[in-house]
Phi, psi and omega in degrees: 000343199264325183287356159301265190357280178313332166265346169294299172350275186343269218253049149260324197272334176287315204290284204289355183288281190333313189269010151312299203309148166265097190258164205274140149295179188279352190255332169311312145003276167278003188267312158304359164279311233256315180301342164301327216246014148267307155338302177302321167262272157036305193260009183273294175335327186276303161354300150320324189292317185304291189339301185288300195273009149285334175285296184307349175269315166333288172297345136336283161000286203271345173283346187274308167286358169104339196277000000 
């Protein structure tokens, strides 16, 4: 009974937390949707650059060294 009692407690307290909170709209919303996902690519792109001119100095490397 006391592990009833303590979880209605919990989320009577979850509850009153919860109608503190402040939730963003929909254009906050999308508007941080849309800066993740420039972001994302932004950093997919560099990646990619990096990727490629690791490789081609790798394969440099190796026409040089013989492999």
């Amino acid at each position: 009974m006391e592990r009833l009692r303590r979880l209605k407690q919990f989320v009577v307290e979850v509850v009153a937390e919860l109608k503190k909170s402040t939730w963003p709209g929909r254009r906050e919303v999308y508007g941080t949707t849309v800066v993740v996902i420039v972001a994302v690519v932004i950093c997919a792109v560099y990646l990619w650059a990096v990727d490629l001119l690791l490789a081609r100095g790798m394969n440099q490397v190796f026409r040089v060294f013989g492999q």
